[in-house]
C-alpha positions as YAML, in Angstrom:
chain: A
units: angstrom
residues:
- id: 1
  name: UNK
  ca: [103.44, 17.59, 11.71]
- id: 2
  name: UNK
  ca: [100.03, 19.73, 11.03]
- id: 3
  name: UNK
  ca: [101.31, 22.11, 13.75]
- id: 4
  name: UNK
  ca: [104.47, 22.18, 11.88]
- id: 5
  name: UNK
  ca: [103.12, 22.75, 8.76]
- id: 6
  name: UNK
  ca: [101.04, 25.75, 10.20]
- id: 7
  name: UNK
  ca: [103.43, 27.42, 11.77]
- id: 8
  name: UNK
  ca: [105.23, 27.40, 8.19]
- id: 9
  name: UNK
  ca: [102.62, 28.91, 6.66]
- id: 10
  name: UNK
  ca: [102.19, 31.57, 9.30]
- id: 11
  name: UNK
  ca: [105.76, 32.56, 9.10]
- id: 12
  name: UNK
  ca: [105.35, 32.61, 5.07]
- id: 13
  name: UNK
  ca: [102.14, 34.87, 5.17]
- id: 14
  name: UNK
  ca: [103.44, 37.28, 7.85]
- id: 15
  name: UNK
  ca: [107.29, 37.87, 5.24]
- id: 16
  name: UNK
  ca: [104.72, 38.04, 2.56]
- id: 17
  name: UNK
  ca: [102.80, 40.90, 4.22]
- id: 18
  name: UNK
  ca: [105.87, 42.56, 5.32]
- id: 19
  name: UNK
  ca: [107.39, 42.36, 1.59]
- id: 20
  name: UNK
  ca: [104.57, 43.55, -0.40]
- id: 21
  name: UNK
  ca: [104.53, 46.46, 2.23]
- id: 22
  name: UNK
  ca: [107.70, 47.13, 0.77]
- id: 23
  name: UNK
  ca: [107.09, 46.61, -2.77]
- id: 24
  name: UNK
  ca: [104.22, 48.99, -2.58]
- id: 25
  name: UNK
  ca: [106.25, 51.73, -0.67]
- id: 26
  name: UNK
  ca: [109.24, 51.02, -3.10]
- id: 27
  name: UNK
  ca: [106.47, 51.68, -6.85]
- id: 28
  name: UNK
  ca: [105.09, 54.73, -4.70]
- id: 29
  name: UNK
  ca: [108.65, 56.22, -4.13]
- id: 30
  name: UNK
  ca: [109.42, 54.86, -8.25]
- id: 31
  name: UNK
  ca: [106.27, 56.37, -9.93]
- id: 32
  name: UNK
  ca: [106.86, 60.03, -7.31]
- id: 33
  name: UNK
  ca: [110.80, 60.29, -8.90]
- id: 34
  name: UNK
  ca: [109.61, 59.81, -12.08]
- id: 35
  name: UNK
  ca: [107.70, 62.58, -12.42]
- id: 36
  name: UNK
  ca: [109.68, 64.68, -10.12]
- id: 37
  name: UNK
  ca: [112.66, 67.73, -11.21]
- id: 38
  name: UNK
  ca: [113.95, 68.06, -7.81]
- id: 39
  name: UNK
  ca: [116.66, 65.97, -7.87]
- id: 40
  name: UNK
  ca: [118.09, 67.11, -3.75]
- id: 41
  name: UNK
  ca: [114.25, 65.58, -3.48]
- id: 42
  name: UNK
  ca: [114.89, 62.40, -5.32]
- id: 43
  name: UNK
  ca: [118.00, 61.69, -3.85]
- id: 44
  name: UNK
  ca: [116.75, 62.26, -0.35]
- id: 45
  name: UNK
  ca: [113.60, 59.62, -0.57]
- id: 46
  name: UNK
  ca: [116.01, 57.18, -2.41]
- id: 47
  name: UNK
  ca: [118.05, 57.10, 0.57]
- id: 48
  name: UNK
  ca: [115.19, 56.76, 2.85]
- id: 49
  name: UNK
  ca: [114.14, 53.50, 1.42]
- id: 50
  name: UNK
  ca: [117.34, 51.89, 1.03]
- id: 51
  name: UNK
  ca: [117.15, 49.58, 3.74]
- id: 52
  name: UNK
  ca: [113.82, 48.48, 2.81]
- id: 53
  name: UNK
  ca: [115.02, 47.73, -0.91]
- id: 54
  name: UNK
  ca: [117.75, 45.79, 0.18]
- id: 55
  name: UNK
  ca: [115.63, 43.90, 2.29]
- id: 56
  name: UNK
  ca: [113.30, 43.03, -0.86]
- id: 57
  name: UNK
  ca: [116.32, 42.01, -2.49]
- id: 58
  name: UNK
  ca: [117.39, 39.52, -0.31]
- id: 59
  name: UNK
  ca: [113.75, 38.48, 0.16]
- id: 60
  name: UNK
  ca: [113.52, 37.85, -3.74]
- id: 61
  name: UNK
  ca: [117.19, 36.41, -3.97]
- id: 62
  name: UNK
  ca: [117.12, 34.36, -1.15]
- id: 63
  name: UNK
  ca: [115.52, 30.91, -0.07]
- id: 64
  name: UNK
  ca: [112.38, 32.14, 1.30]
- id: 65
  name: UNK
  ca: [111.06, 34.00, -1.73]
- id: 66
  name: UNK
  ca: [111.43, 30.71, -3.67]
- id: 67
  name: UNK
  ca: [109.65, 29.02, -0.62]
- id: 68
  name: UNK
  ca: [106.68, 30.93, -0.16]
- id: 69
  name: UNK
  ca: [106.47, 30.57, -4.39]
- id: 70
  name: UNK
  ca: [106.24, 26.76, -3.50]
- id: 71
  name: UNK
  ca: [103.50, 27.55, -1.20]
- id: 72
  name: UNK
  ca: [101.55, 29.12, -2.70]
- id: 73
  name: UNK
  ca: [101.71, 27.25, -6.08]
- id: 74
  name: UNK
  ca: [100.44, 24.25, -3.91]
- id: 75
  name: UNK
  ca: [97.34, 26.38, -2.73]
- id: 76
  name: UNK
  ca: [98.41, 26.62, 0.54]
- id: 77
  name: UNK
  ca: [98.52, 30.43, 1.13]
- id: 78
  name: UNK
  ca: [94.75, 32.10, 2.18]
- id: 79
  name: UNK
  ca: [92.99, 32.90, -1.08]
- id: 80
  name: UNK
  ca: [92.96, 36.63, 0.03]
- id: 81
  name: UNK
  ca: [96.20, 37.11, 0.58]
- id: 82
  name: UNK
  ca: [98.13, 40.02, -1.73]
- id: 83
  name: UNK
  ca: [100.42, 37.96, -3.60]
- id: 84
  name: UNK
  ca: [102.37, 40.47, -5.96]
- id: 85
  name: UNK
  ca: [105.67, 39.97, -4.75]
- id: 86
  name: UNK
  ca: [105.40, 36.42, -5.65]
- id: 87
  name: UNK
  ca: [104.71, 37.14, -9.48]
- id: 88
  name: UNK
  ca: [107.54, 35.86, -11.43]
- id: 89
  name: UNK
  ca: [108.54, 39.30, -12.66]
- id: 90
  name: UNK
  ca: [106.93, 41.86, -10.09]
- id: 91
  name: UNK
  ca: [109.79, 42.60, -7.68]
- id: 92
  name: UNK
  ca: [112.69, 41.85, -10.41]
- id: 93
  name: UNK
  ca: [110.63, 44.62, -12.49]
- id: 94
  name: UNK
  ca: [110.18, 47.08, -9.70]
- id: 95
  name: UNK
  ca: [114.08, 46.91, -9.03]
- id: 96
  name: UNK
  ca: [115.47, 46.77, -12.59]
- id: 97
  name: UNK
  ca: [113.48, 50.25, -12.38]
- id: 98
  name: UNK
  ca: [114.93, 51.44, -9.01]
- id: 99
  name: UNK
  ca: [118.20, 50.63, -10.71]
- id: 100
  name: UNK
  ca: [117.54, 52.47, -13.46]
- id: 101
  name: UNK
  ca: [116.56, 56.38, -11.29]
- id: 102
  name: UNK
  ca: [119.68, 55.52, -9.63]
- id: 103
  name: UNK
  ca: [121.29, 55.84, -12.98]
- id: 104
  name: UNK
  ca: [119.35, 58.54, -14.60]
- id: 105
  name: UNK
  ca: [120.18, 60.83, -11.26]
- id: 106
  name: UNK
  ca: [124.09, 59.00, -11.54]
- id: 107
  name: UNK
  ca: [123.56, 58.38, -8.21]
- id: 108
  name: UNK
  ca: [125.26, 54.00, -7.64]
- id: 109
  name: UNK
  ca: [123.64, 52.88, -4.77]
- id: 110
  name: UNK
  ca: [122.73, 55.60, -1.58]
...
């Protein structure tokens, strides 16, 4: 059951590593377009991190977004562990504002 429970918390750690990559890559790309005039520009590093957003949306809409929340509000994630895409508003933030330079350059979705 311990082994069980570790293995959990392994798997939750490692999609937690892997998302906040993303999250950081995703503000990085948000906070360049926002600031930048070439749109060709804009357009071209939205489309490169598509995938990656979509994957952060699943992440956050799916079952194992709400599950590592769980862990971690029982203290069972390492204390050092970067934790922002588990703040209730952090990645619903970052992609209400993704959504919103896909507007402003009336691009829908790349």
């Amino acid at each position: 059951m311990a082994k069980q429970k570790n293995s959990k918390i392994t798997e939750a750690v490692t999609r937690i590593q892997k998302m906040e990559m993303i999250l950081d890559k995703l503000l990085d790309t948000i906070s360049l377009l926002e600031n930048c005039e070439d749109q060709a520009a804009s357009s071209e590093r939205l489309s490169a991190i598509q995938k990656d957003v979509s994957k952060l949306e699943r992440y956050y809409e799916g079952r194992n977004w709400k599950a590592d929340f769980a862990l971690d509000e029982k203290g069972l994630l390492p204390a050092d562990l970067k934790r922002g895409v588990l703040s209730e508003d952090g990645i619903y933030n970052a992609l209400t504002r993704y959504e919103e330079l896909l507007d402003e350059m009336g691009t829908e979705e790349i």
